[in-house]
Each structure stands twice: as C-alpha cells, then as structure tokens.
MMTF fields as JSON, N, C-alpha, C and O atoms, coordinates in Angstrom:
{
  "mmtfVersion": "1.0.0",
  "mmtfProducer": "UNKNOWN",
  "numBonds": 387,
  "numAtoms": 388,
  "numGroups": 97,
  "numChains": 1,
  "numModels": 1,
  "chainsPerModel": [1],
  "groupsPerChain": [97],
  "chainIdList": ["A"],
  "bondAtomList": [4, 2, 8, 6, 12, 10, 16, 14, 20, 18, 24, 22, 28, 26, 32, 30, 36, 34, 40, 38, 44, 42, 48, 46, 52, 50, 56, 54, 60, 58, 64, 62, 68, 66, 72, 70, 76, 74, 80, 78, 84, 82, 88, 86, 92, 90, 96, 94, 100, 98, 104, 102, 108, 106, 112, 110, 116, 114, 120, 118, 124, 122, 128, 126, 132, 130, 136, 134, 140, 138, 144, 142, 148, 146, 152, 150, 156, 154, 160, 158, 164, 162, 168, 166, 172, 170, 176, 174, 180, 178, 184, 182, 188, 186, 192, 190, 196, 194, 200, 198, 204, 202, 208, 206, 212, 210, 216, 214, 220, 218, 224, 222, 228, 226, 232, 230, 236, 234, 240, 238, 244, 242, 248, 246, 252, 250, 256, 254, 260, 258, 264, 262, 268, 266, 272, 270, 276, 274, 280, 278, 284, 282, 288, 286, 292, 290, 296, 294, 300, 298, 304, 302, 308, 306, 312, 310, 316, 314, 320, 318, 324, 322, 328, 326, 332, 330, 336, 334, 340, 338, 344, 342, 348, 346, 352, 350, 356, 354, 360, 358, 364, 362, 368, 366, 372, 370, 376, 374, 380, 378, 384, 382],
  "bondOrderList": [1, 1, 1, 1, 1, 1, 1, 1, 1, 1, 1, 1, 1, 1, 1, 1, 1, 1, 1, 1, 1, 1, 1, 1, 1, 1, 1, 1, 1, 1, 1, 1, 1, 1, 1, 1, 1, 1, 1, 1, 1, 1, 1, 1, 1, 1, 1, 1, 1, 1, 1, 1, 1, 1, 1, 1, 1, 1, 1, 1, 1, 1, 1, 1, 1, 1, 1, 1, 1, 1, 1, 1, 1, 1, 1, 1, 1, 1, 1, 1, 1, 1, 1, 1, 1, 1, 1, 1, 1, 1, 1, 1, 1, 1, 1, 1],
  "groupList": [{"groupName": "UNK", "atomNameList": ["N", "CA", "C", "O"], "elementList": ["N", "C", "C", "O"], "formalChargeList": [0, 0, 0, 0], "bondAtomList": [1, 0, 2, 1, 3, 2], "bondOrderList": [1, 1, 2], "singleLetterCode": "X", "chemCompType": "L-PEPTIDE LINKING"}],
  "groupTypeList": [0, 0, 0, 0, 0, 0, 0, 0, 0, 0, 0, 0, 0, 0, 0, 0, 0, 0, 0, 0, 0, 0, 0, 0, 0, 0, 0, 0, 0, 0, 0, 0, 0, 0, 0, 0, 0, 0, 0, 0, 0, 0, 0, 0, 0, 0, 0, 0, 0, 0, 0, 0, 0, 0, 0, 0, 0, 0, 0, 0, 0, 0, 0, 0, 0, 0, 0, 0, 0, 0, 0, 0, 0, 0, 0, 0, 0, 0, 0, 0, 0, 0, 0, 0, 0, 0, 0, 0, 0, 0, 0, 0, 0, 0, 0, 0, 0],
  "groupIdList": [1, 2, 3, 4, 5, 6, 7, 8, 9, 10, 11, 12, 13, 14, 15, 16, 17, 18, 19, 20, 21, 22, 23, 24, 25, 26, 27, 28, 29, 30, 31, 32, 33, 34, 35, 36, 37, 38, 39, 40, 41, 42, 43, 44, 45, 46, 47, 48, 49, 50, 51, 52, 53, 54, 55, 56, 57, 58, 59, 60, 61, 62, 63, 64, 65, 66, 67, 68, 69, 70, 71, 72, 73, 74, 75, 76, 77, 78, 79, 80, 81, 82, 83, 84, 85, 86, 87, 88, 89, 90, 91, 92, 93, 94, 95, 96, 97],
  "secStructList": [7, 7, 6, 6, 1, 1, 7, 7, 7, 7, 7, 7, 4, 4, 4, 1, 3, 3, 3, 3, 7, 7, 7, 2, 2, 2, 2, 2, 2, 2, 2, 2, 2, 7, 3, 3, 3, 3, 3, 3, 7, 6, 6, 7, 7, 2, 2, 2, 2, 2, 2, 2, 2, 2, 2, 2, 6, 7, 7, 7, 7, 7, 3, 3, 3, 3, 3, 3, 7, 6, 6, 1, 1, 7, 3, 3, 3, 3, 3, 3, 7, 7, 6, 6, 1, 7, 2, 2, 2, 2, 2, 2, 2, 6, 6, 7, 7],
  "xCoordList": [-100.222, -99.745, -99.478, -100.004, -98.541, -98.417, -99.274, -99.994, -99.004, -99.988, -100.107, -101.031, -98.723, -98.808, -99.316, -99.485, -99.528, -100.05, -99.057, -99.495, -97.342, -96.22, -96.588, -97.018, -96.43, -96.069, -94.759, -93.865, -94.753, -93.301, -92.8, -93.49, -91.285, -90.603, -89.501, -88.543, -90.168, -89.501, -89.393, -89.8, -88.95, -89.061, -88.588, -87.647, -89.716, -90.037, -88.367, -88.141, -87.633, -86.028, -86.228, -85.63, -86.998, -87.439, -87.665, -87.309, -88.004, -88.332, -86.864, -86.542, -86.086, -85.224, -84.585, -84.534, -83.933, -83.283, -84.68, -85.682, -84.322, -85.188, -84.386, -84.871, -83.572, -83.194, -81.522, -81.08, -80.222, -79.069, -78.721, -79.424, -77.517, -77.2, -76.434, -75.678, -76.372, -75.592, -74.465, -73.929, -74.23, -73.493, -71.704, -71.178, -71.217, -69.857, -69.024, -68.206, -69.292, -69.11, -69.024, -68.324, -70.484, -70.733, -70.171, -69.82, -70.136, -69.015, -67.776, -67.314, -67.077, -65.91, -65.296, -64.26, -66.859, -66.671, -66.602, -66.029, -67.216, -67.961, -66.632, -66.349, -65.96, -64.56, -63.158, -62.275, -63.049, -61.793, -61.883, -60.908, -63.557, -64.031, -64.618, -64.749, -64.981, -65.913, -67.079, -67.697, -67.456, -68.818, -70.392, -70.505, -71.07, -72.23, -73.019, -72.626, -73.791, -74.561, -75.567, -75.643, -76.664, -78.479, -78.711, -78.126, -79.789, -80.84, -81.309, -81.309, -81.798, -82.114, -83.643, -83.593, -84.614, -85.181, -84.452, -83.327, -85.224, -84.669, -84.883, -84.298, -85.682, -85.873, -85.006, -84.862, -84.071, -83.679, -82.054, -81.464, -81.857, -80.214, -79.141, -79.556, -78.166, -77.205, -77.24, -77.067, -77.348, -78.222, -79.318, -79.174, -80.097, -81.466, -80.745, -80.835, -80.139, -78.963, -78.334, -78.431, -77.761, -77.091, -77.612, -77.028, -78.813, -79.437, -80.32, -80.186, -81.053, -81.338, -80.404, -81.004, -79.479, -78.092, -78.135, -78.163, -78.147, -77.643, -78.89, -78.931, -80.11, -81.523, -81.249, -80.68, -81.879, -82.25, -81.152, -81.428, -79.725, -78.572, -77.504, -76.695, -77.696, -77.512, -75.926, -75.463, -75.088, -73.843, -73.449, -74.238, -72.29, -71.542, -70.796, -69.706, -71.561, -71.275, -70.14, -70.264, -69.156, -68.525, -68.359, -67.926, -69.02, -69.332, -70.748, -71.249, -71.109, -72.37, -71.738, -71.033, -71.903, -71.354, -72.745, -72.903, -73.745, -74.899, -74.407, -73.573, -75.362, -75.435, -76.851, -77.657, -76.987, -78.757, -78.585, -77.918, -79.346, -79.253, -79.757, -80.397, -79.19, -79.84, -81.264, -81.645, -82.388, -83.612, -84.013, -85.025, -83.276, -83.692, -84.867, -85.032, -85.483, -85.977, -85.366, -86.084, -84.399, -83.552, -81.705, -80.862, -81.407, -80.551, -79.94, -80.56, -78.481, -77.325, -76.896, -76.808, -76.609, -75.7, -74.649, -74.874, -73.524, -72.495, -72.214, -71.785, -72.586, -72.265, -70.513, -70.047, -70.167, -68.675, -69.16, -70.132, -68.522, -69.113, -67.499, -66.419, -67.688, -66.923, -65.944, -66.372, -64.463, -63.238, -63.882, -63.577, -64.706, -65.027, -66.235, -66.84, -66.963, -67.899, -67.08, -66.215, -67.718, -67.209, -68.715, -69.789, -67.979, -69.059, -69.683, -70.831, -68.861, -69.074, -69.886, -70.923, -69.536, -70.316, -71.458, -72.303, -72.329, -72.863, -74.044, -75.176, -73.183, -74.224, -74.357, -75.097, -73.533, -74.359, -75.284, -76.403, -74.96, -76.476, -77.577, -78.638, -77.455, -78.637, -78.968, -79.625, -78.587, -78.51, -78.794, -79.52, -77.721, -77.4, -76.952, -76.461, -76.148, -75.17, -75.272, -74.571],
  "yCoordList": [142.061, 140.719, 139.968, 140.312, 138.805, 138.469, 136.771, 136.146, 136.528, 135.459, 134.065, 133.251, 134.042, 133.423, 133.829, 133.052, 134.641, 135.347, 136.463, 137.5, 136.239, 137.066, 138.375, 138.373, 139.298, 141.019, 140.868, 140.079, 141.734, 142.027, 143.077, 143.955, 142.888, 144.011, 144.824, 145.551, 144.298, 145.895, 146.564, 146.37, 147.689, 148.989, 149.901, 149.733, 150.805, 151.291, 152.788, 153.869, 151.898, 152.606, 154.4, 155.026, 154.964, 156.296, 156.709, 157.813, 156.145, 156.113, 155.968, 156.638, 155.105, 154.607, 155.549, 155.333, 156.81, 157.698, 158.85, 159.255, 159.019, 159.96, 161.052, 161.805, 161.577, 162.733, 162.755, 161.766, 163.991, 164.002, 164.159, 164.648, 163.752, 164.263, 165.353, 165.281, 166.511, 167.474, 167.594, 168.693, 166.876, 166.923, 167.335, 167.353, 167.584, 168.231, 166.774, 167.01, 165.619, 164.605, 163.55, 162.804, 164.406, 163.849, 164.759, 164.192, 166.201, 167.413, 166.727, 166.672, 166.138, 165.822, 164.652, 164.501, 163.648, 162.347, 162.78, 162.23, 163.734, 164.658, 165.03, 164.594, 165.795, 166.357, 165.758, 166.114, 164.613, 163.761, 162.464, 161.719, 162.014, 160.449, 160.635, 159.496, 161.472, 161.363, 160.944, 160.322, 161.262, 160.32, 161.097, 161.897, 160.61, 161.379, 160.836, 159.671, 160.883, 160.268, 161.093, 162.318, 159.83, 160.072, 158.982, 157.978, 159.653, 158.336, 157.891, 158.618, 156.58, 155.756, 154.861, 154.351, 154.515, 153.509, 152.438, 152.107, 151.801, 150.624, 149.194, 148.197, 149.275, 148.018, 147.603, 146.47, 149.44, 148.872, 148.306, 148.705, 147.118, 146.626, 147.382, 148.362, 147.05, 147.908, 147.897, 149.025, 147.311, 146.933, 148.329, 149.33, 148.045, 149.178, 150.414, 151.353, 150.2, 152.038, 152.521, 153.586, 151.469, 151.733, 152.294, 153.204, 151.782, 151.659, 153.104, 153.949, 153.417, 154.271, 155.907, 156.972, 155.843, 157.029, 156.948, 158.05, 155.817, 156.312, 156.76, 157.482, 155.934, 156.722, 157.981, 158.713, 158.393, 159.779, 160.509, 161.709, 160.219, 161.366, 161.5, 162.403, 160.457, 160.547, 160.29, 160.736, 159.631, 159.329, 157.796, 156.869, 157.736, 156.424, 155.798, 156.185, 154.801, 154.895, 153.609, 152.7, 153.781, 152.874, 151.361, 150.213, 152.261, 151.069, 151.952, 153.014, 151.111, 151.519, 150.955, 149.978, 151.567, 151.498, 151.901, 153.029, 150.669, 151.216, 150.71, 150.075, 151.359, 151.123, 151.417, 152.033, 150.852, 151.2, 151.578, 151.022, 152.633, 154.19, 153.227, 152.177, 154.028, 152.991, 153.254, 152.414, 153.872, 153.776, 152.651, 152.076, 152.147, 151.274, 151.395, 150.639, 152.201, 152.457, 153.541, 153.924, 153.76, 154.281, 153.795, 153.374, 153.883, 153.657, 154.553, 155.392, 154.531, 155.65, 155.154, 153.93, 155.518, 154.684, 156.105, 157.272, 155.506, 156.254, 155.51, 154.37, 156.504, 156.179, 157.256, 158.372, 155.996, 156.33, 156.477, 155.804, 157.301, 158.009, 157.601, 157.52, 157.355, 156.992, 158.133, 159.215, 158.058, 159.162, 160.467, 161.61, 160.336, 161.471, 161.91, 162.606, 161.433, 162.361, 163.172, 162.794, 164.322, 164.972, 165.28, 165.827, 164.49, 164.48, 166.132, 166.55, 166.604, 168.73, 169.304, 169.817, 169.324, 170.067, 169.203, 170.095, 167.775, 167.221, 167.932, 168.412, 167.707, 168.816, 169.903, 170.6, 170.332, 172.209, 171.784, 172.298, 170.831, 171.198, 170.722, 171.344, 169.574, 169.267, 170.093, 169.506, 171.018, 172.036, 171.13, 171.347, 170.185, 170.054, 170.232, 169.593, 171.264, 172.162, 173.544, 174.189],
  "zCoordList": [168.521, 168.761, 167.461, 166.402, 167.584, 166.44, 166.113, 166.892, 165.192, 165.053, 166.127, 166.112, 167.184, 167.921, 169.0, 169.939, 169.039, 170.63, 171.018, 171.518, 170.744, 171.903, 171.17, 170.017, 171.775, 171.166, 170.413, 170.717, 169.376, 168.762, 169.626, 170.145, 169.766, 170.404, 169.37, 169.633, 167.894, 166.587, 167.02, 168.165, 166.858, 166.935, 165.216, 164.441, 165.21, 164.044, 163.902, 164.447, 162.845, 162.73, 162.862, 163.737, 162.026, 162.231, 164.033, 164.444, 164.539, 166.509, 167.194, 168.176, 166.625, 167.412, 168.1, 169.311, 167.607, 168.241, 168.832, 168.243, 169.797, 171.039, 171.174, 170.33, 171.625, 171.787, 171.891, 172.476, 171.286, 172.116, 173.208, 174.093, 173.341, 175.079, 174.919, 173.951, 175.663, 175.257, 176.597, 176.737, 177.232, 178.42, 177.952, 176.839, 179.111, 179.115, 178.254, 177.365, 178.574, 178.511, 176.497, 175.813, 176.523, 175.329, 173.988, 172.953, 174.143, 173.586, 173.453, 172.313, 174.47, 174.339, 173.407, 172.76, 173.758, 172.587, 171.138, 170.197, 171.17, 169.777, 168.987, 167.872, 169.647, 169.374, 169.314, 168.534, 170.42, 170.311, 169.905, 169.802, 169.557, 169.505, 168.02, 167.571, 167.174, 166.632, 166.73, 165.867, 167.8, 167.914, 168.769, 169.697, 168.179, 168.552, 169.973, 169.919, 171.098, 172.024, 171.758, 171.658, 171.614, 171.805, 172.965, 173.371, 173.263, 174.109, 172.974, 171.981, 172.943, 172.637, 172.634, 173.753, 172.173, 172.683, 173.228, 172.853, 174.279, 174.806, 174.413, 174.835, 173.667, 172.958, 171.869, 171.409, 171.291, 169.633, 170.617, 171.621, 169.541, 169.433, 168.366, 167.747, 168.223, 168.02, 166.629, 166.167, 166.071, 164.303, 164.087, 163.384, 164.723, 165.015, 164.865, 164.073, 165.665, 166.042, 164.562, 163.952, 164.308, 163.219, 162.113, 161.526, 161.705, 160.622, 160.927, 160.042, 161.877, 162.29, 162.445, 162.595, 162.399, 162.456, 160.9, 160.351, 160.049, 158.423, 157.527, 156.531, 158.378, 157.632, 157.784, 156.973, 159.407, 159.643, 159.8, 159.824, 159.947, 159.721, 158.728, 158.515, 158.224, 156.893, 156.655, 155.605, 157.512, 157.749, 157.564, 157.383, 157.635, 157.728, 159.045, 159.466, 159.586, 161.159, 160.926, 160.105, 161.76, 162.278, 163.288, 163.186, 164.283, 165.325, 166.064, 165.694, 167.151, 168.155, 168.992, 168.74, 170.371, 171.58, 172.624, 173.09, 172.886, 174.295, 176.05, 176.696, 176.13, 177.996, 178.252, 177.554, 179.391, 179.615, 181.136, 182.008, 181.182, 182.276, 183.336, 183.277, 184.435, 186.127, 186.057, 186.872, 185.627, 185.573, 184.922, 185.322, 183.797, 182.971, 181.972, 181.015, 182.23, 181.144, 179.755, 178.832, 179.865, 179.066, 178.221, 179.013, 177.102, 176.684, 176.049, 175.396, 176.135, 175.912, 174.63, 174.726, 173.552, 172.416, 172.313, 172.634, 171.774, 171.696, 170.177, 170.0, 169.157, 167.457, 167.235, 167.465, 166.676, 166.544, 164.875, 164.532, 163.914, 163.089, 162.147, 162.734, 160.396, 160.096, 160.054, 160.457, 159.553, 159.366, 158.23, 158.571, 156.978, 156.566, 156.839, 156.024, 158.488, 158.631, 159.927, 160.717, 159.753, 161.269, 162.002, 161.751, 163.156, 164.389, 164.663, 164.517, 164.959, 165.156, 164.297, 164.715, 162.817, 161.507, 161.741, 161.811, 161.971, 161.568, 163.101, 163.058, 164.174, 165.358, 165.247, 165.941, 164.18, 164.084, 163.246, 163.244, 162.454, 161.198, 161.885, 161.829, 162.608, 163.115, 164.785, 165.644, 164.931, 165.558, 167.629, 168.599, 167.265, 169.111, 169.23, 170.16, 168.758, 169.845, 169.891, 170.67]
}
C-alpha cells in the first residue's frame, strides 16, 4: 500500500509481457504487419508495453495496439515493430515460432 492507504497498480516492466500468441492469426500479423502479439498483463498501459518490448526484446517499436480478452482478466497487445526490425528473424531468435 502506499502511503495513503490505495494499492499501486505499477506493474514491474520486466512482468509486463506473459507469454506469445502463436495463432494462425498472429503468424500472419508477424509476416504482413510486422508485428508481434503477446498476452499481456492487464494492468500495464500502452507506455508499459512499449517500454517493456524495447527492454526485454530489444527492438524499436512503433505503435501498441491492446484489447482485453472476454475473460477479462487478460490482455492482447499487438506491437507494430519499427521498418528495420523484422518481426519473423526476431521470433526465431526468441524461439516463438
């Protein structure tokens, strides 16, 4: 808690990304979008995302694009990745695909 009493709802940038999506769907963004999809924590904002994709992947992101899954406890970000990274080489190295 913080000194007023409320909880912080930070989220620690290293956490932010949870896992890829490897769907037929998200391949395709990968290849014609440049762009990568993870789940997400649901707490981080699109700042969070960002900053989080250039720590831990080490790229130059363009934009962030979320949605939050009908469970709601989950969030989709779709990182559009700048023109000299390639979305593909960057999922073999980090081996989601």
């Amino acid at each position: 808690p913080n000194v007023n009493g409320a909880v912080s709802n930070k989220v620690d940038i290293v956490e932010v990304i949870k896992y890829p999506v490897r769907s037929e769907s998200a391949v395709k963004a990968m290849t014609e979008k440049n762009t990568l999809v993870f789940i997400v924590d649901a707490r981080a904002n699109k700042n969070d995302i960002k900053e989080a994709a250039k720590k831990v992947l080490e790229v130059s992101v363009m934009k962030v694009n979320t949605l939050l899954l009908p469970d709601g406890k989950k969030k989709k970000a779709y990182i559009a990745l700048a023109p000299e990274c390639n979305a593909a080489a960057l999922a073999k190295k980090f081996r989601i695909l």
